[in-house]
C-alpha positions in Angstrom: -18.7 -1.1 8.4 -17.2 -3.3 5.9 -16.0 -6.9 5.9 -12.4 -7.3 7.5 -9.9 -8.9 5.6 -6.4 -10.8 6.5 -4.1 -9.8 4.1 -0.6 -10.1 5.5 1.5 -10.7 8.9 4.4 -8.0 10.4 6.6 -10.1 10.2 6.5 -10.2 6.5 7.2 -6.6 5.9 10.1 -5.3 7.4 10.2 -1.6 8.4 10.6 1.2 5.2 9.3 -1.3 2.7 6.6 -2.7 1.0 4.4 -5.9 -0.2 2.3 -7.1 -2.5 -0.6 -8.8 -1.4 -2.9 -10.8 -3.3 -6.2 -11.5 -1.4 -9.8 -12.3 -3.1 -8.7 -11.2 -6.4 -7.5 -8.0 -5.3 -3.8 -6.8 -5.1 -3.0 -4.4 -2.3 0.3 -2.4 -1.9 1.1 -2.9 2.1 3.9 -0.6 3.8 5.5 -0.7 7.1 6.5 2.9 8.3 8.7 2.2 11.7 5.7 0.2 12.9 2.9 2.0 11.4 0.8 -0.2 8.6 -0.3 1.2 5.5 -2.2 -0.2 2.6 -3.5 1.0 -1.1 -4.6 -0.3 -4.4 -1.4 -1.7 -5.9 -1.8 -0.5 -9.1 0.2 2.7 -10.4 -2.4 5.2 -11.9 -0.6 5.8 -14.9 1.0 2.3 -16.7 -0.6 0.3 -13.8 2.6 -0.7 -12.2 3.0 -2.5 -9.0 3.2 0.0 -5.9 4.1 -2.7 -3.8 7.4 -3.4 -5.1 8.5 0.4 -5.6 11.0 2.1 -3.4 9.6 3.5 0.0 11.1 6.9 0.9 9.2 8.2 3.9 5.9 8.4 3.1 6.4 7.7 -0.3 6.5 5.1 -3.0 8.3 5.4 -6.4 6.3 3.4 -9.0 9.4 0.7 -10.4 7.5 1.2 -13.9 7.8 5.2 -14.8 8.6 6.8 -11.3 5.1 8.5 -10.6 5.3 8.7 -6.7 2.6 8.1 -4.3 2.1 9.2 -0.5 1.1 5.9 1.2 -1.2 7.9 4.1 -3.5 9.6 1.5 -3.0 7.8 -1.9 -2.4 11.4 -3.5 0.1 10.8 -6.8 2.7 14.1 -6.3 2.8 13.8 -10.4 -0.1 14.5 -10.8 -2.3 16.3 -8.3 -5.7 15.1 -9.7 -4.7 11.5 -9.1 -5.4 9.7 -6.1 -5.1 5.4 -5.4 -7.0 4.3 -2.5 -6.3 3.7 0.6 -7.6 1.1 3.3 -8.4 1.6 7.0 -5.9 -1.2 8.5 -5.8 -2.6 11.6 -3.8 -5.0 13.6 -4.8 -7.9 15.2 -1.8 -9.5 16.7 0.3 -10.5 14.2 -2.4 -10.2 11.2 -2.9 -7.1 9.1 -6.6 -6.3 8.2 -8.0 -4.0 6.4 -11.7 -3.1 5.7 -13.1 -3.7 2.1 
């Protein structure tokens, strides 16, 4: 198992949105789905836009750069099948999100 790490609180990301986090030189994409946390690399596979501020439809983020679109369970880019950001094992401690890195 990995180290846990704090990277945002609830409160901060209100439900069908995102955030951008920026924690140990890292910047992770952060999504609240009707309670449910979800967090992957913040960088857009294809211009390396910033996930964390595109729109959140469902399960899915528009990059705000060029549109490629992301599901923010599995990381899978619905451009382009081969494509894949990562995704983080979060969990929540109170009011802290964690994930493991």
């Amino acid at each position: 198992m990995g180290d846990l790490i704090s990277i945002a609180k609830t409160e901060q990301i209100s439900p069908g949105s995102g955030f951008v986090a920026e924690v140990q030189d890292k910047s992770f994409a952060v999504f609240n789905l009707e309670g449910s946390y979800r967090v992957i690399d913040n960088t857009c596979l294809h211009r390396g836009g910033p996930l964390g501020d595109g729109d959140l439809a469902g399960e899915i983020v528009t990059c705000p750069w060029h549109g490629w679109e992301y599901n923010v369970k599995t990381g899978a880019c619905t451009n382009n099948p081969a494509a894949c950001v990562k995704t983080y094992e979060v969990i929540v401690d109170g009011s802290d999100i964690k994930i493991e890195v």
